[in-house]
N, C-alpha and C positions, 0 to 999 in steps of 0.2 A: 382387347384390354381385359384383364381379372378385376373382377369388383372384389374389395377386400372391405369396404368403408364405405359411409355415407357421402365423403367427400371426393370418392373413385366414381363413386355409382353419379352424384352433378356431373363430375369433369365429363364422364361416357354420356351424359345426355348434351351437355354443350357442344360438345363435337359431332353426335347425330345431326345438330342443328344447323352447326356453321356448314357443314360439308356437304348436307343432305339436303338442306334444305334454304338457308342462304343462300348458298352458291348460288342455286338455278334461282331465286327468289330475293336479289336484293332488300325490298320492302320490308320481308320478316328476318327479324334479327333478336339476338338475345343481350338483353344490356350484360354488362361484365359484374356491376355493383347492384350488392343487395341488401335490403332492410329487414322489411315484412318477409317475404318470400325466398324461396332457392333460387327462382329463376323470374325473369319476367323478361316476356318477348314482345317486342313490338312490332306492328303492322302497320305499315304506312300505306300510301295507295288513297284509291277512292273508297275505301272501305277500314278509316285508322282503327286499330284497335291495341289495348294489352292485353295478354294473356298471362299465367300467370303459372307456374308447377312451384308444388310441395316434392322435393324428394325425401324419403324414407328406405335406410335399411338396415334391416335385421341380422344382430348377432348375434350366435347362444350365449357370448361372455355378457351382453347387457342384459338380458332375461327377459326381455320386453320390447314393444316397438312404440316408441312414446311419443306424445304430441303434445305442442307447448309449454309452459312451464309445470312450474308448483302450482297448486292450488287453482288448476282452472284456466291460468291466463296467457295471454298470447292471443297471438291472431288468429292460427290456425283454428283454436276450441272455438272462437266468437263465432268464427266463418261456417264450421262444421255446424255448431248449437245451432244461429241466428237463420242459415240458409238463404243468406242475401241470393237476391237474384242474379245478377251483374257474375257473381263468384260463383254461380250452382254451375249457368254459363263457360265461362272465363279459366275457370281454373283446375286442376286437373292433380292428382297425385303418382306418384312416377317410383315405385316401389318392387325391392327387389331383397332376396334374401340368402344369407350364408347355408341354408341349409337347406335350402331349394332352387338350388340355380339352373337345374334341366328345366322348372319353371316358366323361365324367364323372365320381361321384367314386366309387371301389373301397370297399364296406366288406366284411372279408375279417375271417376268425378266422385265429388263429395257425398252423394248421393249413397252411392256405395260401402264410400268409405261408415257411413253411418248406422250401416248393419253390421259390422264389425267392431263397433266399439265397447271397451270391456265395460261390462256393467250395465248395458244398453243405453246408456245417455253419456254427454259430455255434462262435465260435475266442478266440483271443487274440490281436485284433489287429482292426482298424476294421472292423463288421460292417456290411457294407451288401444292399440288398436290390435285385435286378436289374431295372431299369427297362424291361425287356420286359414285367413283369407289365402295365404297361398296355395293352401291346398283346392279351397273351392272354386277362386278364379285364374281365369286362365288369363297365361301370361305371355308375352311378344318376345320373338326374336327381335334381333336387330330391324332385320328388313318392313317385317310386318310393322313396329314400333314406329317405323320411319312415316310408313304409308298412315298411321292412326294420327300421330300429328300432323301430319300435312291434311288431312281432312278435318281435323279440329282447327288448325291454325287458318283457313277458308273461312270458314261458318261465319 
């Protein structure tokens, strides 16, 4: 599949999930509807849990690779700033970009995502995330991708 969008680059992780890793894996699934987040996967089992992905991707025509709203708000900035536990955990960012696609795709905890942010802090005011990250971190093939979540989606 060509990622051309933010909403190519979901669709291409939903189907990693359902194919990759449903199939063999009844228990973890990814609900279909979303509020807070891009994606949220659930774990059933002796061991329930949700998990949770931000996807992100980079186009030269937006100039920027941005997160949550105006002025600060949104969930993603609270989650990045506040560093809840449950989310440092839990959640994950699935980033890939138009002008680095031999890259492949970045899957990073927030942790990461927090050296990257322009300006060094999340603020009050359009929080974006510095598009060198592609060049510093290294990014998944499909397959490898496959094997990172399914080792996250365990834990």
């Amino acid at each position: 599949m060509q990622i051309q969008t933010e909403a190519d680059l979901e669709k291409h992780i939903r189907r990693l999930i359902k194919y990759h890793i449903t199939k063999k894996n009844k228990d973890i699934y990814a609900l279909k509807n979303k509020k807070a987040v891009d994606i949220i996967i659930c774990r059933n089992g002796s061991k329930p849990a949700l998990f949770f992905i931000e996807v992100k991707y980079y186009r030269k025509a937006h100039y920027r690779l941005g997160f949550g709203s105006r002025k600060g708000g949104g969930f993603q900035p609270e989650i990045v700033h506040e560093e809840p536990k449950y989310f440092e955990k839990n959640l994950r960012w699935i980033m890939a970009s138009e002008e680095h696609p031999k890259r492949g795709i970045l899957f990073l905890d927030s942790k990461t995502i927090r050296k990257y942010i322009s300006g060094g802090a999340v603020a009050e005011k359009y929080n974006n995330i510095q598009k060198c990250i592609f060049n510093e971190v290294a990014g998944f093939k499909k397959e490898q991708l496959v094997v990172e979540l399914k080792k996250w989606l365990s834990s």
